[in-house]
DSSP file (Angstrom, degrees, kcal/mol; ACC not computed):
  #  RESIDUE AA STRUCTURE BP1 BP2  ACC     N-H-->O    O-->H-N    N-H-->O    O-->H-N    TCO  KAPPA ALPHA  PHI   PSI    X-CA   Y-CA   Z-CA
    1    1 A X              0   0    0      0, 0.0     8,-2.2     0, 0.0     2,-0.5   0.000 360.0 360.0 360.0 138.3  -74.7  -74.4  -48.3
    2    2 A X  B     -A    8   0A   0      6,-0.3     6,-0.3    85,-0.2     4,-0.1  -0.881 360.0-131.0-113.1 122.0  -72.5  -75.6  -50.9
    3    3 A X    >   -     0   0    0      4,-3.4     3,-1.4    -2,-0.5     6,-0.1  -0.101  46.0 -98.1 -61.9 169.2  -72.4  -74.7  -54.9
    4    4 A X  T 3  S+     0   0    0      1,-0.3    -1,-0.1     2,-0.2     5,-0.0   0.572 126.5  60.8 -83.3   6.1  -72.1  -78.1  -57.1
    5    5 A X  T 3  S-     0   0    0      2,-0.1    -1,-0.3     3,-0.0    -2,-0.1   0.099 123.3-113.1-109.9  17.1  -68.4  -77.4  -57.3
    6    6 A X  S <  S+     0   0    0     -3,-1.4     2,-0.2     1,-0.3    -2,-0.2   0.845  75.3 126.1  57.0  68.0  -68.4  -77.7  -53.9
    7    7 A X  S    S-     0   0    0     -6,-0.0    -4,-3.4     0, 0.0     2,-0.4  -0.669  76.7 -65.2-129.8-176.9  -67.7  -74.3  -53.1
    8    8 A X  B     -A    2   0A   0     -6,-0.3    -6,-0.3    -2,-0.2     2,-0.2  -0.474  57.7-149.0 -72.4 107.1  -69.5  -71.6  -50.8
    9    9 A X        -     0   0    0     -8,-2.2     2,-0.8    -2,-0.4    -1,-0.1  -0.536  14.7-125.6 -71.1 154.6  -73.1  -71.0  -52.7
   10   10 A X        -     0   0    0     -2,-0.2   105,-2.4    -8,-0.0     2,-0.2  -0.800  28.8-178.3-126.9 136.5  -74.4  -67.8  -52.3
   11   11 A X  E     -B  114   0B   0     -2,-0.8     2,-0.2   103,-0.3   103,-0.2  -0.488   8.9-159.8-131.3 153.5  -77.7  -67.3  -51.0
   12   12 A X  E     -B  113   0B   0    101,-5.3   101,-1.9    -2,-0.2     2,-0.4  -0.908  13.3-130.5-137.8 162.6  -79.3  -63.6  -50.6
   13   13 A X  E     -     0   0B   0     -2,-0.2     2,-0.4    98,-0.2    98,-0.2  -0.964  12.8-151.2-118.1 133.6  -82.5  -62.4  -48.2
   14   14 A X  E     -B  110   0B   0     96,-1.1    96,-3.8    -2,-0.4     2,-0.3  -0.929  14.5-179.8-100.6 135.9  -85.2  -60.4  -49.7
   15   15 A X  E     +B  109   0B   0     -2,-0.4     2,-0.2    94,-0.3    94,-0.2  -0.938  21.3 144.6 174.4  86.4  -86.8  -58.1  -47.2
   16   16 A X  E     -B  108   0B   0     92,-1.2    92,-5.6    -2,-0.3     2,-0.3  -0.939  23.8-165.9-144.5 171.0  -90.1  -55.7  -49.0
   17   17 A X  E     -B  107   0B   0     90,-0.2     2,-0.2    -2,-0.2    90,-0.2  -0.885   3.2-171.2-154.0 152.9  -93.5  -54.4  -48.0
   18   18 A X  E     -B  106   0B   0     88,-1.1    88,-2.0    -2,-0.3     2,-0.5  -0.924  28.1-124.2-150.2 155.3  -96.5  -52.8  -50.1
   19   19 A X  E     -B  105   0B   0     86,-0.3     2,-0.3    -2,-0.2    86,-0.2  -0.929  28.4-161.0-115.8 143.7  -99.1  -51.4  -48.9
   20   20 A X  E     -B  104   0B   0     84,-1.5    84,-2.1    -2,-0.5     2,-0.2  -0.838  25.9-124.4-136.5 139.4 -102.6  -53.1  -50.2
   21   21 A X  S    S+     0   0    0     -2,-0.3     2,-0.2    82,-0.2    82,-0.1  -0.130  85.2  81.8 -97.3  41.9 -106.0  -51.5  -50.1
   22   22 A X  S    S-     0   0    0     -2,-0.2    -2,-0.2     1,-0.1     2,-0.1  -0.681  86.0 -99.5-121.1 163.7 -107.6  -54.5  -48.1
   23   23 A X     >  -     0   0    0     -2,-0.2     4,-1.0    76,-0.1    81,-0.2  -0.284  40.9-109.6 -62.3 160.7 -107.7  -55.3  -44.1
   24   24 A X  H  > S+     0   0    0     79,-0.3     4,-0.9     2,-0.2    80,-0.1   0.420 118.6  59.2 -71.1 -14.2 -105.1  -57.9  -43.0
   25   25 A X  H >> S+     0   0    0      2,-0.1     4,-1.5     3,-0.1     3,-1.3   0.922 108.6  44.1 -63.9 -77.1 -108.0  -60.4  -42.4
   26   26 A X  H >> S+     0   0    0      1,-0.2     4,-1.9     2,-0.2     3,-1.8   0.733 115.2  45.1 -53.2 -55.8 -109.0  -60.1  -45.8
   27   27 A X  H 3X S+     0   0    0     -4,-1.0     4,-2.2     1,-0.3    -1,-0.2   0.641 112.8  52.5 -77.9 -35.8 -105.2  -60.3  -47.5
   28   28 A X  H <X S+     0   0    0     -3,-1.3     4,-0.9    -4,-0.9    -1,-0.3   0.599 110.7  51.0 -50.9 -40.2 -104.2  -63.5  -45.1
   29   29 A X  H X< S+     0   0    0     -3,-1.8     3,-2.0    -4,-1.5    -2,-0.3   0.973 109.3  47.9 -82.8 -67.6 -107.2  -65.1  -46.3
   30   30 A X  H >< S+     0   0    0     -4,-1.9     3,-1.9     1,-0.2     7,-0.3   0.847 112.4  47.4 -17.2 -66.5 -106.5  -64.5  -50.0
   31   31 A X  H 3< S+     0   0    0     -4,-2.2    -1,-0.2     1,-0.3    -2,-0.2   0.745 110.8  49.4 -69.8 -10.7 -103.4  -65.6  -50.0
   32   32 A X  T << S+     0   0    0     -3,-2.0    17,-0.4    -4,-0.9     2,-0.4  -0.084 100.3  78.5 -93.3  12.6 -104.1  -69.0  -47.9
   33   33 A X  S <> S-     0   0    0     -3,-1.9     4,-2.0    -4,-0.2     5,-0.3  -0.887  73.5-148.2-145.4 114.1 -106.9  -69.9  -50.2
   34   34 A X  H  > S+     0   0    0     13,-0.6     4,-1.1    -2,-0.4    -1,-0.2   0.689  92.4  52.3 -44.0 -52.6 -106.2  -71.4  -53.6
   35   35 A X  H  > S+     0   0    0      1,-0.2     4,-0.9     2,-0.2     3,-0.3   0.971 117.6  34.9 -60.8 -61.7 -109.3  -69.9  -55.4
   36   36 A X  H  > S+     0   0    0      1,-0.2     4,-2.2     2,-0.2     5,-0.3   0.964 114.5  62.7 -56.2 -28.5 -108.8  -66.3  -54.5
   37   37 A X  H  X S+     0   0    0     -4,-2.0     4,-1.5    -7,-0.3     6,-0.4   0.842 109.9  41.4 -63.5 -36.6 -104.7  -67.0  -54.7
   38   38 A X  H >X>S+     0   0    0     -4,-1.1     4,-2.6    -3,-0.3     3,-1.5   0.926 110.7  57.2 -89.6 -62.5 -105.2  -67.8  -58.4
   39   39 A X  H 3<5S+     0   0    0     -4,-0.9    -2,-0.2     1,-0.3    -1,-0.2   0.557 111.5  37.6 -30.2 -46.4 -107.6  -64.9  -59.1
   40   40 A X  H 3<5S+     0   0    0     -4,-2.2    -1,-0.3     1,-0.2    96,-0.2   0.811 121.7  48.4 -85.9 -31.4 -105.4  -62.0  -57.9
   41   41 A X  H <<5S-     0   0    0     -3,-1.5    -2,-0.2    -4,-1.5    -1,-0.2   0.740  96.2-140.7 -88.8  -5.2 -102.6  -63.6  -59.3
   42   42 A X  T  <5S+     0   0    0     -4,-2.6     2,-0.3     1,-0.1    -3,-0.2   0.858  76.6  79.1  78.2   6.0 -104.1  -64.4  -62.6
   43   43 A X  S   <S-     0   0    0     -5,-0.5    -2,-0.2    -6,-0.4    -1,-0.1  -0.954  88.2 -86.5-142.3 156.1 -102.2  -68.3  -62.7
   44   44 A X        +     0   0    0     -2,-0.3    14,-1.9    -3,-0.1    15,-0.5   0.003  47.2 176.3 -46.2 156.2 -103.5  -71.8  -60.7
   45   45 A X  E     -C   57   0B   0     12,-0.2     2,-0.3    13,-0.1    -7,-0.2  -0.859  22.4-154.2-179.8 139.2 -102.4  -72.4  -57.5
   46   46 A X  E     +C   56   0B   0     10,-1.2    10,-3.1    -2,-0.3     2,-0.3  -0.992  18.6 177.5-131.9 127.6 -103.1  -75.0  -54.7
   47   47 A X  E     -C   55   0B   0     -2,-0.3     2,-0.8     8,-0.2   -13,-0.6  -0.985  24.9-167.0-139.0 134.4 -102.7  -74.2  -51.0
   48   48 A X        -     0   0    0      6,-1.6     2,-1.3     5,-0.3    18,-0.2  -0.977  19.9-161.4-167.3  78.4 -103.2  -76.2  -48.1
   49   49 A X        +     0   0    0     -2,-0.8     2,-0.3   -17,-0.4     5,-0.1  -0.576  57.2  95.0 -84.3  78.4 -103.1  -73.3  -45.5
   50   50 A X  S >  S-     0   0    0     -2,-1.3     3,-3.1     4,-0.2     2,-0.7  -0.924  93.5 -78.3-133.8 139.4 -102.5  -75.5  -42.6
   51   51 A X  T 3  S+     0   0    0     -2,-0.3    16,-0.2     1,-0.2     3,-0.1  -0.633 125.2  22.1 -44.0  99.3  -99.1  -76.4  -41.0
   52   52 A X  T 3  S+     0   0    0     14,-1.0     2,-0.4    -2,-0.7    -1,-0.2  -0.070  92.7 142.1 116.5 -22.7  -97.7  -78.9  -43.2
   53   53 A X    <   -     0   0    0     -3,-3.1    13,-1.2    12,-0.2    -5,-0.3  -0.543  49.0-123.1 -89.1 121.2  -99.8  -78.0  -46.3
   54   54 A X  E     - D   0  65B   0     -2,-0.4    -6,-1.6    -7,-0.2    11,-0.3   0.353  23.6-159.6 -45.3 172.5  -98.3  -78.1  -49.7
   55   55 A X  E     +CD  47  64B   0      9,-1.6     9,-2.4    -8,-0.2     2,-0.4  -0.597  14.0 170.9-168.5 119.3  -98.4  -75.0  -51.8
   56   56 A X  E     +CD  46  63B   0    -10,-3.1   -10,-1.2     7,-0.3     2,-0.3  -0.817   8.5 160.6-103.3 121.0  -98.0  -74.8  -55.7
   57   57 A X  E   > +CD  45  62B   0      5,-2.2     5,-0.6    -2,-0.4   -12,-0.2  -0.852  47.9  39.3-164.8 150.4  -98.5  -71.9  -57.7
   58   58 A X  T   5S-     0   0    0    -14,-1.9     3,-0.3    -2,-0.3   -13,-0.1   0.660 128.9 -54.0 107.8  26.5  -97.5  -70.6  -61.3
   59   59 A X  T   5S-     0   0    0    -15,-0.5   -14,-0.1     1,-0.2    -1,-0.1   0.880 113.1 -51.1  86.7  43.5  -98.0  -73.9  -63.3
   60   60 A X  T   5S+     0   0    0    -16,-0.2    -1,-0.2     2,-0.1    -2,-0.2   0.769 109.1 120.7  69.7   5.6  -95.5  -75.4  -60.6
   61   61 A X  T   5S+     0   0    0     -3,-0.3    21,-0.7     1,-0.2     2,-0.4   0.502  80.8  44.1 -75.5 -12.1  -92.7  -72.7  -60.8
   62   62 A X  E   < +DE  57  81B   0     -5,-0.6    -5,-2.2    19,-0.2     2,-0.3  -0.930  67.2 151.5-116.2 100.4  -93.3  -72.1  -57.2
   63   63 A X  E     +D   56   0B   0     17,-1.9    -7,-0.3    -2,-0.4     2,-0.3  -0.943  11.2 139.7-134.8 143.7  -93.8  -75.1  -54.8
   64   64 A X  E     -D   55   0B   0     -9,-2.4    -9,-1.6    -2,-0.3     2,-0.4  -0.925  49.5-108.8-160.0-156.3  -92.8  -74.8  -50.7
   65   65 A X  E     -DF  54  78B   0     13,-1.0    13,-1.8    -2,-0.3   -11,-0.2  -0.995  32.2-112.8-146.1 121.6  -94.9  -76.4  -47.3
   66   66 A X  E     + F   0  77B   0    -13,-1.2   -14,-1.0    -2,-0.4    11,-0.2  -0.454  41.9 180.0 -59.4 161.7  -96.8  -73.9  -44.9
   67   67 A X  E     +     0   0B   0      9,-1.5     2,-0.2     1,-0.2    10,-0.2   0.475  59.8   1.1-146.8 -10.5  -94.8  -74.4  -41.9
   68   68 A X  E     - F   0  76B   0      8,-0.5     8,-3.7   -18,-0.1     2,-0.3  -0.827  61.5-173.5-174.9 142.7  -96.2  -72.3  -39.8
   69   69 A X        -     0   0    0     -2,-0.2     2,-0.5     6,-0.2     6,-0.2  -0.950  12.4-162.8-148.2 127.7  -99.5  -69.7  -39.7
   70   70 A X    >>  -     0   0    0      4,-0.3     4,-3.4    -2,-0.3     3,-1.9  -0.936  51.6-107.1-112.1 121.3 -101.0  -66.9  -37.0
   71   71 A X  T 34 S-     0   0    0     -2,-0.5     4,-0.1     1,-0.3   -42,-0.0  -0.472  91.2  -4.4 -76.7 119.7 -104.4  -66.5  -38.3
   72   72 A X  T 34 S+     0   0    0      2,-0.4    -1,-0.3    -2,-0.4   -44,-0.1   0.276 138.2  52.3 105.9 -11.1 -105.1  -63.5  -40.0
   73   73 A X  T <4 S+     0   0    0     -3,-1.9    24,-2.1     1,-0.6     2,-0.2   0.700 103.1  29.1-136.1 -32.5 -101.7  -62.2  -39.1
   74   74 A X     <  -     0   0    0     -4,-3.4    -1,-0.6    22,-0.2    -2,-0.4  -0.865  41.6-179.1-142.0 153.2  -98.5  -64.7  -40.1
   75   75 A X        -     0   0    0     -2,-0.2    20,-1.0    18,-0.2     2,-0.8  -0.702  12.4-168.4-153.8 114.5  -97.8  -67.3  -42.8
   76   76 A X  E     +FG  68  94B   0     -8,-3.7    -9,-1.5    18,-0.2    -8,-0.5  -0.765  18.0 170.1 -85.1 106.9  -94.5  -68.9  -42.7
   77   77 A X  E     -FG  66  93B   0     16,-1.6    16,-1.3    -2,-0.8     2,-0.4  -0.756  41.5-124.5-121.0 158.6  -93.4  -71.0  -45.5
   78   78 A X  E     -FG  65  92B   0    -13,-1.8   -13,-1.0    -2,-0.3     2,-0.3  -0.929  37.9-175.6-108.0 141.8  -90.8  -73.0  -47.5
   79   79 A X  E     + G   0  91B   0     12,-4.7    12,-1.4    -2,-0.4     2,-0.3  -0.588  13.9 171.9-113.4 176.5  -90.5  -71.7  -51.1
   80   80 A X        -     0   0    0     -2,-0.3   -17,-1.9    10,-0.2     2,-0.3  -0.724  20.9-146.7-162.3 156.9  -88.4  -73.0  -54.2
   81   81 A X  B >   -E   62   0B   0    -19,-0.3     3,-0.9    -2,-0.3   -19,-0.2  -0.649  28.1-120.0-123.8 163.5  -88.8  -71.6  -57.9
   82   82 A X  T 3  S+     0   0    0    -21,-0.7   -20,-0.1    -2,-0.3   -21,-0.1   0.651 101.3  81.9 -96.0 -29.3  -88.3  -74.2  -60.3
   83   83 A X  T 3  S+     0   0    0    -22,-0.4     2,-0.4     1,-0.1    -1,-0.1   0.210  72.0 106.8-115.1  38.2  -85.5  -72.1  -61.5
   84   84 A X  S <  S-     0   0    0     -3,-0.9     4,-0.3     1,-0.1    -3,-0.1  -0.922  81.6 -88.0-155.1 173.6  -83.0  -72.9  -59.3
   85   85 A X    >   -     0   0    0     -2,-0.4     3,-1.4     2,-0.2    -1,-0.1   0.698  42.3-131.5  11.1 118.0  -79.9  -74.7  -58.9
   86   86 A X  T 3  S+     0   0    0      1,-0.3    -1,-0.1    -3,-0.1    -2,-0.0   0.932 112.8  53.2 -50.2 -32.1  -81.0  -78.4  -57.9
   87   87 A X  T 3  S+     0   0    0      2,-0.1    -1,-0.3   -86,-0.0   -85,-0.2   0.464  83.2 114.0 -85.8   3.7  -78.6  -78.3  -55.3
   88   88 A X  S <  S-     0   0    0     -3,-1.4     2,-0.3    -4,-0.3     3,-0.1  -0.514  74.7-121.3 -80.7 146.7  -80.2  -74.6  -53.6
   89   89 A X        -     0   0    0     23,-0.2    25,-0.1     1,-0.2    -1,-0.1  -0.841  37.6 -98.4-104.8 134.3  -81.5  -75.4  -50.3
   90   90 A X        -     0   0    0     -2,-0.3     2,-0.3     1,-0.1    -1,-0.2   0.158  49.1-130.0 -41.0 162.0  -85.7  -74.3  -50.5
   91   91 A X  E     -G   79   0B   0    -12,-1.4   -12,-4.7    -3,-0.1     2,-0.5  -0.796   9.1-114.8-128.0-177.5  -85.8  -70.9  -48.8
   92   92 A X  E     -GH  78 111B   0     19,-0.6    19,-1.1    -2,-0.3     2,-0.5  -0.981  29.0-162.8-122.1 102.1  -88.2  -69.6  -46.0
   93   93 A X  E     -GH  77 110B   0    -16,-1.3   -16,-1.6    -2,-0.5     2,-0.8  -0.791   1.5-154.0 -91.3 126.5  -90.5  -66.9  -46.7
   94   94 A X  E     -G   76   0B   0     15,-4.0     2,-0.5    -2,-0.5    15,-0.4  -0.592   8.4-173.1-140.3 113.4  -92.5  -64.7  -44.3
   95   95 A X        +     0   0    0    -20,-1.0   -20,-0.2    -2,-0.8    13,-0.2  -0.701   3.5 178.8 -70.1  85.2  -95.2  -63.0  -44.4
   96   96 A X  E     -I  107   0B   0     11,-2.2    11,-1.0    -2,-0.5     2,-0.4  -0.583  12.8-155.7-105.1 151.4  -97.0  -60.3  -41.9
   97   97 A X  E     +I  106   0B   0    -24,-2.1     2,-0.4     9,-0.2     9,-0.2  -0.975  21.2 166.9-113.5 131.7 -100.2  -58.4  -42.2
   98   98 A X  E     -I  105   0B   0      7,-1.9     7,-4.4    -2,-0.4   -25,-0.0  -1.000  35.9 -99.3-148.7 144.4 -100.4  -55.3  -40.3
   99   99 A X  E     -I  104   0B   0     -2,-0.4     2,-0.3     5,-0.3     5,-0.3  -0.367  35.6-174.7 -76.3 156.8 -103.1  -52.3  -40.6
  100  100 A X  E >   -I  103   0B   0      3,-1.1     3,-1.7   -80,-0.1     5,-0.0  -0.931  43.6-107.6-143.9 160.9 -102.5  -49.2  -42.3
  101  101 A X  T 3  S+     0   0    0     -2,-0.3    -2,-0.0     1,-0.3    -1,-0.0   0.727 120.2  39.2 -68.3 -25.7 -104.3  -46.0  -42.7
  102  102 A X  T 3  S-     0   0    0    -82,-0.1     2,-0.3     2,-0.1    -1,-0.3   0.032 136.5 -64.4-106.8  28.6 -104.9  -47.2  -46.4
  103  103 A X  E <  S- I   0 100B   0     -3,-1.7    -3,-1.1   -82,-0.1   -79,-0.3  -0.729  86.7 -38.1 157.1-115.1 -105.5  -50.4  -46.0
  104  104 A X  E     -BI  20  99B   0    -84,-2.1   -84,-1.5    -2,-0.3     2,-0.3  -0.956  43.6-136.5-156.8-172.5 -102.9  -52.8  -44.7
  105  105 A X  E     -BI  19  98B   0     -7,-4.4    -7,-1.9    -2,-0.3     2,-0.6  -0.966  17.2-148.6-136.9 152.9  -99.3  -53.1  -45.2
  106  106 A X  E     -BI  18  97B   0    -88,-2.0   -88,-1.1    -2,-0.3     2,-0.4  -0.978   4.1-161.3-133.0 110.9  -97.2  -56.6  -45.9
  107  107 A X  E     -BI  17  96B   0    -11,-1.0   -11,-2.2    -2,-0.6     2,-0.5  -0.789   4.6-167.4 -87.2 125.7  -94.3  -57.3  -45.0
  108  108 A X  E     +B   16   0B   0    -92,-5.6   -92,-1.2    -2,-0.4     2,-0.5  -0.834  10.2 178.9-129.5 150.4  -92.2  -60.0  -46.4
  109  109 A X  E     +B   15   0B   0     -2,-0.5   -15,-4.0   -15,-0.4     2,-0.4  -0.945   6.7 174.2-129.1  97.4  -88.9  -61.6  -45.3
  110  110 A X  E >   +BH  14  93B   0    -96,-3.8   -96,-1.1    -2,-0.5     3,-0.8  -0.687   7.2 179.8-129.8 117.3  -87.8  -64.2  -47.5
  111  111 A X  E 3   + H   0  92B   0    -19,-1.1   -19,-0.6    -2,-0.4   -98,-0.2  -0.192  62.0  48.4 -90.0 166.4  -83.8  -65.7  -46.4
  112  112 A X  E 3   +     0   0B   0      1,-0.2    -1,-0.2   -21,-0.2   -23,-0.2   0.452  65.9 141.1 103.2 -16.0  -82.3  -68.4  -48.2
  113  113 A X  E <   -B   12   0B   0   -101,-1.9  -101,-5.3    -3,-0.8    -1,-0.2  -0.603  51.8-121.9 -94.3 147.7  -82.6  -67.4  -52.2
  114  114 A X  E >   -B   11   0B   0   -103,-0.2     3,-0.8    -2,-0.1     4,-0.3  -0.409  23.8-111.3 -82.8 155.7  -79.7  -68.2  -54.1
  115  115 A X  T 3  S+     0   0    0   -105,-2.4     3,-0.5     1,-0.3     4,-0.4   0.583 106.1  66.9 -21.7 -58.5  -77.8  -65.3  -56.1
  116  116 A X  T 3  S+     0   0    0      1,-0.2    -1,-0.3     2,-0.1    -2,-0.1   0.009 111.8  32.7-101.3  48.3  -78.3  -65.9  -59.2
  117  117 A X  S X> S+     0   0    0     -3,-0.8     4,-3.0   -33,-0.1     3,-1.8   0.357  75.5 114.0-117.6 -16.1  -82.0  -65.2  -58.9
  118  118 A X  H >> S+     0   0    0     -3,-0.5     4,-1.1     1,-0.3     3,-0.8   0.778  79.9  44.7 -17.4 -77.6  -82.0  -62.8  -56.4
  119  119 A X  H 3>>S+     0   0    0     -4,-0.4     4,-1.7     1,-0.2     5,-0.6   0.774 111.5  56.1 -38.9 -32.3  -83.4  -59.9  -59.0
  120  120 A X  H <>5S+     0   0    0     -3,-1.8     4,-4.1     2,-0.2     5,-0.4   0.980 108.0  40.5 -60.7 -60.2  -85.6  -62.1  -60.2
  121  121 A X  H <X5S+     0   0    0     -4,-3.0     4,-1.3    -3,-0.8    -2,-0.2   0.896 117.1  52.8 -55.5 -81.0  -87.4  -62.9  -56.9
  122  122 A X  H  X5S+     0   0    0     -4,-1.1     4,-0.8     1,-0.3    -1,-0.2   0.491 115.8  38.2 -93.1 -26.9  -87.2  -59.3  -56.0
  123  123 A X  H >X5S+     0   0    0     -4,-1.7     3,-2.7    -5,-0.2     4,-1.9   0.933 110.6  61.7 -54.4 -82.4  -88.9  -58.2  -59.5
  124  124 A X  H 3XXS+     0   0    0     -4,-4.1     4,-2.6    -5,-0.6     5,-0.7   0.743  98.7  57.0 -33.4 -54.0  -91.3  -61.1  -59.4
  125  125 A X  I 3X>S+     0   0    0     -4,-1.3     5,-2.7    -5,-0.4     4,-1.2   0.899 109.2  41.2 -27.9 -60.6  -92.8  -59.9  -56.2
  126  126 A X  I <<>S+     0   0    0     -3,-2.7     5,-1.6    -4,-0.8     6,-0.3   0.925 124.7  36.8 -76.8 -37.6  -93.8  -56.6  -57.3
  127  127 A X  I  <>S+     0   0    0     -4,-1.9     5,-0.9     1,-0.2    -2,-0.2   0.948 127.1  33.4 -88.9 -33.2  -95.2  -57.9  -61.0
  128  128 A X  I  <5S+     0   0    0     -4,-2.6    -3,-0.2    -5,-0.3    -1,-0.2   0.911 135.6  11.0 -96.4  -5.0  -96.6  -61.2  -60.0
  129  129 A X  I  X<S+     0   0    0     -4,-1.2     4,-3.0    -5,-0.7     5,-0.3   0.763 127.6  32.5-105.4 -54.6  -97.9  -60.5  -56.7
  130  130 A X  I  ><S+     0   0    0     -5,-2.7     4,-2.0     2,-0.2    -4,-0.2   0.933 122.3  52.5 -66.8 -40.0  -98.2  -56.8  -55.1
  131  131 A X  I  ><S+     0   0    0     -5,-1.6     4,-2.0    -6,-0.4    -1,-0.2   0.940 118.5  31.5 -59.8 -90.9  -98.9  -55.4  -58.8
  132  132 A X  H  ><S+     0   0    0     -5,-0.9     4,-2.1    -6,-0.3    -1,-0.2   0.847 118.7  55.6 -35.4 -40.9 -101.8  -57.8  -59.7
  133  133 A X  H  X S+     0   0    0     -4,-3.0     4,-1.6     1,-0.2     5,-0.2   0.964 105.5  48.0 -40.5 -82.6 -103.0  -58.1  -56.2
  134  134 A X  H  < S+     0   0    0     -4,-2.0     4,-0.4    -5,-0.3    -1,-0.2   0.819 113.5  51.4 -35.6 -40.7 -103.4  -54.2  -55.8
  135  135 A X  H ><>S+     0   0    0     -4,-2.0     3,-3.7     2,-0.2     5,-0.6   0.991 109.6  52.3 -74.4 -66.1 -105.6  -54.2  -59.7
  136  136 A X  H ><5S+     0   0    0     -4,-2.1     3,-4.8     1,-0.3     6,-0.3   0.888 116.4  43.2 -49.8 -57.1 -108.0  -57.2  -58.3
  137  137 A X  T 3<5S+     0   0    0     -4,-1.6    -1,-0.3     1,-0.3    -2,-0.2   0.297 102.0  56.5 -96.8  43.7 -108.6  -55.1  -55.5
  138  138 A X  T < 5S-     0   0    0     -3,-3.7    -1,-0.3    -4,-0.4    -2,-0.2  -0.031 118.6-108.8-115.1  13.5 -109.0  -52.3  -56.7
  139  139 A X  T X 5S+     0   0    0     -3,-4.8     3,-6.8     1,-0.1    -3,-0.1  -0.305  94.5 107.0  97.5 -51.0 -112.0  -53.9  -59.0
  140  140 A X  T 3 <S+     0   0    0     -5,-0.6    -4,-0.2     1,-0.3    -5,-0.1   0.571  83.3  38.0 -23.4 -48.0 -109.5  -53.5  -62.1
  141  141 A X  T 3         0   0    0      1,-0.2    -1,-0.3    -8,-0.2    -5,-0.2   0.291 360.0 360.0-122.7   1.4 -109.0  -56.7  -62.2
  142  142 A X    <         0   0    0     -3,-6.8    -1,-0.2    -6,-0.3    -2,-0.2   0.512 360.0 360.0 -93.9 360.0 -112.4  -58.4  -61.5
């Protein structure tokens, strides 16, 4: 991947997990279903959990295509943020559900985000999803 000065861009991989006080059914479904997707995150969002199926959320600051999904267990996706570079190539985020003694635990791998967001992405994770998530189901938030 190349910067617009046609030099080397530099792209980082984010790689966190939370543990959520829901089954992995339940948490896979949430996130693959628009209505429940905006409720725990508190902004709109349209998702097409199918292979192929757009996904928007955050007014459009978030946009990618499911690319792949193991029900109940995987959702593979292309992501982009609105805020970056034009020339950053969309990055690949992925997403496992696995059971946990409190719940279930998620693990997310996402390769491909350019630099100068990194911090951003890696913030934004914990306040707009894991944070809000965990309050809606924990009633807080309902």
């Amino acid at each position: 991947m190349h910067d617009a000065l046609g030099g080397e861009a530099k792209v980082r991989n984010v790689i966190l997990a939370t543990t959520l006080p829901a089954p992995p059914e339940q948490l896979y479904d949430m996130y693959l279903d628009a209505e429940s997707h905006a409720a725990f995150t508190g902004a709109p969002a349209t998702i097409e959990g199918r292979p192929g199926g757009r996904f928007r959320a955050f007014d459009g600051s978030l946009s990618g295509i499911v690319l792949h999904v193991e029900p109940q267990r995987l959702i593979v996706q292309t992501w982009r943020s609105s805020a970056w570079p034009a020339g950053a190539v969309d990055s690949i985020l992925v997403l496992s559900f696995w059971p946990d003694e409190n719940g279930a635990r998620v693990e997310l791998v996402q390769v491909n985000v350019p630099d100068s967001d990194f911090a951003g992405i890696c913030e934004g994770w914990q306040t707009y999803y894991w944070t809000p998530w965990r309050t809606y189901l924990t009633g807080a938030g309902k």
